[in-house]
N, CA, C and O atoms as a Maestro MAE file, in Angstrom:
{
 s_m_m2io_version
 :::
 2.0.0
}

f_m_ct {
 s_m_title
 :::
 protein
 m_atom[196] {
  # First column is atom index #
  i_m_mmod_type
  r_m_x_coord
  r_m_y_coord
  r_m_z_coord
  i_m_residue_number
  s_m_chain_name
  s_m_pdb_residue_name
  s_m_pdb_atom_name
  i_m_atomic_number
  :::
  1 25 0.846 -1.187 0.000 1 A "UNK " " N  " 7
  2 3 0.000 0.000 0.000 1 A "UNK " " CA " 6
  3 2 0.887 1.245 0.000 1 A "UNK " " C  " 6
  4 15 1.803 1.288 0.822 1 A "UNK " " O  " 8
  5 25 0.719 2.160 -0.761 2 A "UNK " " N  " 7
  6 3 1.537 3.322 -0.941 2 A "UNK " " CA " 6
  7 2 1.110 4.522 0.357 2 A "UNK " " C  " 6
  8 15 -0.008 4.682 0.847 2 A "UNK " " O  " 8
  9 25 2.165 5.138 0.640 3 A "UNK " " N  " 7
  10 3 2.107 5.771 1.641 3 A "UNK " " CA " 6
  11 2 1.392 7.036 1.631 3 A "UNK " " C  " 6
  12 15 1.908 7.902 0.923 3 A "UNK " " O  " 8
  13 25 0.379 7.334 2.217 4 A "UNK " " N  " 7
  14 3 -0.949 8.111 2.250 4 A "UNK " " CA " 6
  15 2 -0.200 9.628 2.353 4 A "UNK " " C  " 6
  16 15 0.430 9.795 3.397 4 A "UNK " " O  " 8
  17 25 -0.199 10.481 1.621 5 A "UNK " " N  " 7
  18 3 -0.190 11.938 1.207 5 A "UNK " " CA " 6
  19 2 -0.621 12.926 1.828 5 A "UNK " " C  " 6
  20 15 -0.197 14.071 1.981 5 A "UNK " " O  " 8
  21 25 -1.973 12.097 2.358 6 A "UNK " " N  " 7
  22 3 -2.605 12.950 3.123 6 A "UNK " " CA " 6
  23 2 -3.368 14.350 2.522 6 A "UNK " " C  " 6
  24 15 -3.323 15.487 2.990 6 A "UNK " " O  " 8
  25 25 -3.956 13.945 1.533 7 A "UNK " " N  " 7
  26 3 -4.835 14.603 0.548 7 A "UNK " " CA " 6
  27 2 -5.985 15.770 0.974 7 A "UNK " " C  " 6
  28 15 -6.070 16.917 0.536 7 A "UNK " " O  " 8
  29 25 -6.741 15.173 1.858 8 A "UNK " " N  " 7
  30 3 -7.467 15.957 3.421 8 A "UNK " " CA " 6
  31 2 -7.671 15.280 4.277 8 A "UNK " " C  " 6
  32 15 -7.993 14.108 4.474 8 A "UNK " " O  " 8
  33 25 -7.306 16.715 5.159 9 A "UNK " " N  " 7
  34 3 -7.130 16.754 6.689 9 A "UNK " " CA " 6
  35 2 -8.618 17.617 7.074 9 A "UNK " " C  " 6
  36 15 -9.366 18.215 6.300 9 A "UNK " " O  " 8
  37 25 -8.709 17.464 8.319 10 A "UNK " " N  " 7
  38 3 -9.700 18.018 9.602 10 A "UNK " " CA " 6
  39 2 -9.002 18.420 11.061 10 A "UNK " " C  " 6
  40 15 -8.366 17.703 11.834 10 A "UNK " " O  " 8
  41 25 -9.431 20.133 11.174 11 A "UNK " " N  " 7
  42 3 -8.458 20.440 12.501 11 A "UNK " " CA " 6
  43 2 -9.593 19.093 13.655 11 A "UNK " " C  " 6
  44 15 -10.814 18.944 13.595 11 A "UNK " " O  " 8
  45 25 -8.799 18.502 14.382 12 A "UNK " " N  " 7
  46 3 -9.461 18.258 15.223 12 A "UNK " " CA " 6
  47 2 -9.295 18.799 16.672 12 A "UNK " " C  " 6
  48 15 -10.275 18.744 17.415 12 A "UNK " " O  " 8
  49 25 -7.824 19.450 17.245 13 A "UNK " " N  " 7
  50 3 -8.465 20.266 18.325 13 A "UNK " " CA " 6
  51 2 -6.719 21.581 18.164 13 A "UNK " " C  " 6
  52 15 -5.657 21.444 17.557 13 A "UNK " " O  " 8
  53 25 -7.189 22.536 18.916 14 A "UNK " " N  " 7
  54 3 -5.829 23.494 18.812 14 A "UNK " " CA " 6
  55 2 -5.723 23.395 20.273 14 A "UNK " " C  " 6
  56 15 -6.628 23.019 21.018 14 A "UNK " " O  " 8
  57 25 -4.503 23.775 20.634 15 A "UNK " " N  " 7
  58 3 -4.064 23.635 22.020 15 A "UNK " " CA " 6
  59 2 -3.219 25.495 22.015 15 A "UNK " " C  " 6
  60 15 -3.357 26.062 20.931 15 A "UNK " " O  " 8
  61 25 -2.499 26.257 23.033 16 A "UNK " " N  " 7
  62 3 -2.085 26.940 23.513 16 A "UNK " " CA " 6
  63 2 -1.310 27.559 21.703 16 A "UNK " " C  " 6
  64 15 -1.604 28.650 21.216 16 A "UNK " " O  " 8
  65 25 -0.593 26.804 21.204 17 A "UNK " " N  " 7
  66 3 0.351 27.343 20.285 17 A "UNK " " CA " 6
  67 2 0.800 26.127 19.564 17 A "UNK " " C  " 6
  68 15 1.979 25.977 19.244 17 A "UNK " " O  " 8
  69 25 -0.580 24.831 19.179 18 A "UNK " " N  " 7
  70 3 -0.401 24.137 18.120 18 A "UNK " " CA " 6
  71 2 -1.824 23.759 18.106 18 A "UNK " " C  " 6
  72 15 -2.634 23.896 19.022 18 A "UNK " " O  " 8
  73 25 -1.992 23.307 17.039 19 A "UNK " " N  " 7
  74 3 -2.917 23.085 15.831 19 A "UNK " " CA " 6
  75 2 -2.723 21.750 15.388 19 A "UNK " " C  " 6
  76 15 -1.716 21.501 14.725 19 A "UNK " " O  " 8
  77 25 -4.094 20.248 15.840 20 A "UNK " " N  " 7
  78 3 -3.670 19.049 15.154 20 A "UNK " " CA " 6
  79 2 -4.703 18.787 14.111 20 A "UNK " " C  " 6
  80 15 -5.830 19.279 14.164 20 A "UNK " " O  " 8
  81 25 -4.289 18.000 13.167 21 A "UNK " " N  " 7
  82 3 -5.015 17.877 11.857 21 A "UNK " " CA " 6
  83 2 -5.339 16.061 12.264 21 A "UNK " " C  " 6
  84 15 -4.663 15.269 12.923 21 A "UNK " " O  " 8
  85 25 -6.828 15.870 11.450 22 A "UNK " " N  " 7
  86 3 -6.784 14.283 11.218 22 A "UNK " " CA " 6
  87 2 -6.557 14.408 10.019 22 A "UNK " " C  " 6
  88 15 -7.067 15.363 9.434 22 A "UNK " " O  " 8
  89 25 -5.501 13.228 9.117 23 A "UNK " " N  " 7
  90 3 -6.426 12.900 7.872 23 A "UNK " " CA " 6
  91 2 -7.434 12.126 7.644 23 A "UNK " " C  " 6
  92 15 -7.590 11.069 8.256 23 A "UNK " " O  " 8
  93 25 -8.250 12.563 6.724 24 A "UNK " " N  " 7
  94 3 -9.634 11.437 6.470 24 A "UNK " " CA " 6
  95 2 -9.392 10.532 5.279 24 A "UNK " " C  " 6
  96 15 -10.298 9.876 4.764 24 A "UNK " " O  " 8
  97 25 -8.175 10.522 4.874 25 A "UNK " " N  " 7
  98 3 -7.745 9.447 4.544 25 A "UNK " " CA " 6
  99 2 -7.551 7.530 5.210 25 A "UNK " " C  " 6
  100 15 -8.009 6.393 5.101 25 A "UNK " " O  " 8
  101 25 -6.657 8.259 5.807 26 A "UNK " " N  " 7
  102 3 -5.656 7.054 6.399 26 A "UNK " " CA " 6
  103 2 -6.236 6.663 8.682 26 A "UNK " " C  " 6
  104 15 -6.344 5.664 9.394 26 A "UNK " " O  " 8
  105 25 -6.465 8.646 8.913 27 A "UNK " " N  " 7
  106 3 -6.358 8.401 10.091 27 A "UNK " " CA " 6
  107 2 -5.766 9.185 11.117 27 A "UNK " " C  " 6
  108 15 -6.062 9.568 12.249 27 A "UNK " " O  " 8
  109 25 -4.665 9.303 10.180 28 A "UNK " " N  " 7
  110 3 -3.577 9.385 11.242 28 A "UNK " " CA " 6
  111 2 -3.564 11.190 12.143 28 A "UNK " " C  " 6
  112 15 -4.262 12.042 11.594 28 A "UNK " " O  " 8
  113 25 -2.997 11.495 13.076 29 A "UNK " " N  " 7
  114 3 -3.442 12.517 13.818 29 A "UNK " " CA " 6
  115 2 -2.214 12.985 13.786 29 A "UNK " " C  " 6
  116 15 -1.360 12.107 13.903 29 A "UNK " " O  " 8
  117 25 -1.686 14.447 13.625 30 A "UNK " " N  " 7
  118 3 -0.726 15.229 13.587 30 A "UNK " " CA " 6
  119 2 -0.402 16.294 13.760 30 A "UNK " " C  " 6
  120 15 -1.458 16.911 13.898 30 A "UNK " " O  " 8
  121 25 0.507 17.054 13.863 31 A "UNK " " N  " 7
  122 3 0.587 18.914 14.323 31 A "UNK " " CA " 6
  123 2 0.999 19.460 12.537 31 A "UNK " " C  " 6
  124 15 1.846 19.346 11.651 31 A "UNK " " O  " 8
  125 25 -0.757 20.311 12.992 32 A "UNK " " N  " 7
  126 3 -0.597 21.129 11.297 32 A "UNK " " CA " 6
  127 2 0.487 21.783 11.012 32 A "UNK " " C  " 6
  128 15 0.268 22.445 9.997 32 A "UNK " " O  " 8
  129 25 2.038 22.005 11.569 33 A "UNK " " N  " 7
  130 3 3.115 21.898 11.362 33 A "UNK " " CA " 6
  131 2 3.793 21.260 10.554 33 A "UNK " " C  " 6
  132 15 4.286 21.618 9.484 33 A "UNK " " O  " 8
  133 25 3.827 19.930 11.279 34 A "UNK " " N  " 7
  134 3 3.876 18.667 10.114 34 A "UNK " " CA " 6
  135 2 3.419 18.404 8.958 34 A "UNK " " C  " 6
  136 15 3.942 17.541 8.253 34 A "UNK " " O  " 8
  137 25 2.726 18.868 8.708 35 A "UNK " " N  " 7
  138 3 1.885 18.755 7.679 35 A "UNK " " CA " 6
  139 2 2.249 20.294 6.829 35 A "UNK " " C  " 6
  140 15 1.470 20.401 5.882 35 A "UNK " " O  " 8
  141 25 2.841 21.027 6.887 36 A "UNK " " N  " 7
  142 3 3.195 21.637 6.054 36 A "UNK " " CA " 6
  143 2 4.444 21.494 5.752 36 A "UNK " " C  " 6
  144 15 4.706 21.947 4.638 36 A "UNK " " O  " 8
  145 25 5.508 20.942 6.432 37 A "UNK " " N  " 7
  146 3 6.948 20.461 6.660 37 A "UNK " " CA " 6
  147 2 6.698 19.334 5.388 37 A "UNK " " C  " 6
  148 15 7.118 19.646 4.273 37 A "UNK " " O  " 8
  149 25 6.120 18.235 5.547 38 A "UNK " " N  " 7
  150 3 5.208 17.137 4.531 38 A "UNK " " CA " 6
  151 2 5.242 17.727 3.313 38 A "UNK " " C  " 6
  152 15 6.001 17.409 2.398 38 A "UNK " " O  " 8
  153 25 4.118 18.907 3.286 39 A "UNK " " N  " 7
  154 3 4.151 19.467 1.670 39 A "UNK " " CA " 6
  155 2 5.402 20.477 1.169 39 A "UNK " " C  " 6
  156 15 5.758 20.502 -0.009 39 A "UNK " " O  " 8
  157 25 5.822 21.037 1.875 40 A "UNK " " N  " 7
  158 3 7.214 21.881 1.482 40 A "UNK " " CA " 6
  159 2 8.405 20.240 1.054 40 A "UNK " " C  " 6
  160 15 8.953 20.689 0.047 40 A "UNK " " O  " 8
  161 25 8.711 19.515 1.148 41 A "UNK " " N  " 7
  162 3 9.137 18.478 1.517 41 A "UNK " " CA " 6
  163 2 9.063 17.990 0.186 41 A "UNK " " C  " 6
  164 15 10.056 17.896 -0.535 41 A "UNK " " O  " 8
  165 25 7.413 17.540 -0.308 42 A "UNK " " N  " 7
  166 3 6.898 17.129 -1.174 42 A "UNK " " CA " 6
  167 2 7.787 17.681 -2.656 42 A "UNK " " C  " 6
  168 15 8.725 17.175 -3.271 42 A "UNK " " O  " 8
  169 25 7.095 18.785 -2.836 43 A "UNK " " N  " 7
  170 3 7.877 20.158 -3.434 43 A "UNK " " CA " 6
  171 2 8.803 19.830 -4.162 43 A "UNK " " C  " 6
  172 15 8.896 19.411 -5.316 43 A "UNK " " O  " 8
  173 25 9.777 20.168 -3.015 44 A "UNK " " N  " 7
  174 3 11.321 19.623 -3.258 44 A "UNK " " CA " 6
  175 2 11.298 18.424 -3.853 44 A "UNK " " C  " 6
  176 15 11.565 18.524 -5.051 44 A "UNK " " O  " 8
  177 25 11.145 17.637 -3.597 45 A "UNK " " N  " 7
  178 3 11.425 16.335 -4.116 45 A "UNK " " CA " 6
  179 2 11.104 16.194 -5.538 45 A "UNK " " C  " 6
  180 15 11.878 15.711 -6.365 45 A "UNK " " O  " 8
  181 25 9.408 16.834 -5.896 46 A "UNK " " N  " 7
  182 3 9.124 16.887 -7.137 46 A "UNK " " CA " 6
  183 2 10.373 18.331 -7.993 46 A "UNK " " C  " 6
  184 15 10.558 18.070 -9.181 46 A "UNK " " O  " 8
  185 25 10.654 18.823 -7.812 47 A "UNK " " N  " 7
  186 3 11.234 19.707 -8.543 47 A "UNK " " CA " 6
  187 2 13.284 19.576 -8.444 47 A "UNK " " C  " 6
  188 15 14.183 20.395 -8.633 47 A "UNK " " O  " 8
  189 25 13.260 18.484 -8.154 48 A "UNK " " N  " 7
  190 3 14.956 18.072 -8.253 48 A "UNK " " CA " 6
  191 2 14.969 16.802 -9.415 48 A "UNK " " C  " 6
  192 15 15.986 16.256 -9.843 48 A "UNK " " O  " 8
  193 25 13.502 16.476 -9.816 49 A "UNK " " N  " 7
  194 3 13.776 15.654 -10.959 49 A "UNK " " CA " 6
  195 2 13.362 16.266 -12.192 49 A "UNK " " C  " 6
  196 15 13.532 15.679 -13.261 49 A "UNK " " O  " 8
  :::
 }
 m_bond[195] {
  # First column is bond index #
  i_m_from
  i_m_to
  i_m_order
  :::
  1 1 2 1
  2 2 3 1
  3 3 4 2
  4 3 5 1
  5 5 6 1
  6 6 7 1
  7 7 8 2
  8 7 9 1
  9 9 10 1
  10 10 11 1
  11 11 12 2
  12 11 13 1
  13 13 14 1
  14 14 15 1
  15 15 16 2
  16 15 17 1
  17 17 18 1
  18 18 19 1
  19 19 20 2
  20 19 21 1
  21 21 22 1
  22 22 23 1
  23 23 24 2
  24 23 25 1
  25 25 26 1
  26 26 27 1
  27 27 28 2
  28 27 29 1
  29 29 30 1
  30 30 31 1
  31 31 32 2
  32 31 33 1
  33 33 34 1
  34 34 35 1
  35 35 36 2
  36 35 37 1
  37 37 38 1
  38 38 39 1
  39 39 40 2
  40 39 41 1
  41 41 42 1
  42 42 43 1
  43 43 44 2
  44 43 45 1
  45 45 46 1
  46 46 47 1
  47 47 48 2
  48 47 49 1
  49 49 50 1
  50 50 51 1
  51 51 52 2
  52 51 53 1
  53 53 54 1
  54 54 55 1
  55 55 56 2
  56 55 57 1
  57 57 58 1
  58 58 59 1
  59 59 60 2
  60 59 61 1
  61 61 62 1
  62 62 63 1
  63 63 64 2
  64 63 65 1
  65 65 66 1
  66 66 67 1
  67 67 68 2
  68 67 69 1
  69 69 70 1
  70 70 71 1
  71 71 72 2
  72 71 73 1
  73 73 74 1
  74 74 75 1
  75 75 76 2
  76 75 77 1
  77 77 78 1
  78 78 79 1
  79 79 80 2
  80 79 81 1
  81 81 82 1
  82 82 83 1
  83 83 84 2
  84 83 85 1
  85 85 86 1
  86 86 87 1
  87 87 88 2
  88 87 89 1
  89 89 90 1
  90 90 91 1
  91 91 92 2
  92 91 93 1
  93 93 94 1
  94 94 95 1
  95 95 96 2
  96 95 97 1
  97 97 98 1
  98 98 99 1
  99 99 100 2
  100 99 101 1
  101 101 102 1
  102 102 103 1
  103 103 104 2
  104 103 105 1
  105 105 106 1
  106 106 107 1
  107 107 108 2
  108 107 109 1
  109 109 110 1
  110 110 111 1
  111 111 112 2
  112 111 113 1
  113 113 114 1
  114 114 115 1
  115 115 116 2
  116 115 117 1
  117 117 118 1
  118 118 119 1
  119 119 120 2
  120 119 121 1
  121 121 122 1
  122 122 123 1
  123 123 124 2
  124 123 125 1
  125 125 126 1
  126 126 127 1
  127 127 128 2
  128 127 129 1
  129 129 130 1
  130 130 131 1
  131 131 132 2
  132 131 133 1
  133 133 134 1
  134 134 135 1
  135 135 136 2
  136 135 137 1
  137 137 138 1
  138 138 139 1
  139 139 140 2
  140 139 141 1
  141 141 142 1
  142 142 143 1
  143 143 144 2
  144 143 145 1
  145 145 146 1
  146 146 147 1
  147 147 148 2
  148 147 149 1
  149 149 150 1
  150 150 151 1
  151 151 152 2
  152 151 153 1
  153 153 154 1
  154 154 155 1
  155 155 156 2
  156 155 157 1
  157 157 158 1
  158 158 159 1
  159 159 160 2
  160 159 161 1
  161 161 162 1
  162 162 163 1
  163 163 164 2
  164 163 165 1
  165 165 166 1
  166 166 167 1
  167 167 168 2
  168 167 169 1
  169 169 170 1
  170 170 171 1
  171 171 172 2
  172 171 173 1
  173 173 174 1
  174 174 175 1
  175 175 176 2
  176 175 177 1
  177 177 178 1
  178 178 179 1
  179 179 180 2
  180 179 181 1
  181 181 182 1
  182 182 183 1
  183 183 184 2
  184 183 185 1
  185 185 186 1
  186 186 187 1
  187 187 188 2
  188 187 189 1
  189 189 190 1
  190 190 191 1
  191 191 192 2
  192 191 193 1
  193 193 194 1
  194 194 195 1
  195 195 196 2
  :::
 }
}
């Protein structure tokens, strides 16, 4: 199974000075941080080939 992208997300709660996302993909629960680190990340990778 190829590793989920994470296509959309849902904030599910913010705390003091972070922000977590679900995806409704896969599941998985994360700091909407990550998830932009993920797509900047992405990016790169596509544009070095």
């Amino acid at each position: 199974m190829p590793e989920c992208k994470h296509p959309r997300v849902r904030i599910v709660t913010r705390e003091e000075d972070a922000e977590f996302v679900e995806c409704l993909e896969c599941g998985e629960i994360f700091e909407s941080s990550e998830f932009k680190d993920m797509t900047i990340e992405d990016t790169k990778l596509k544009n070095e080939f």
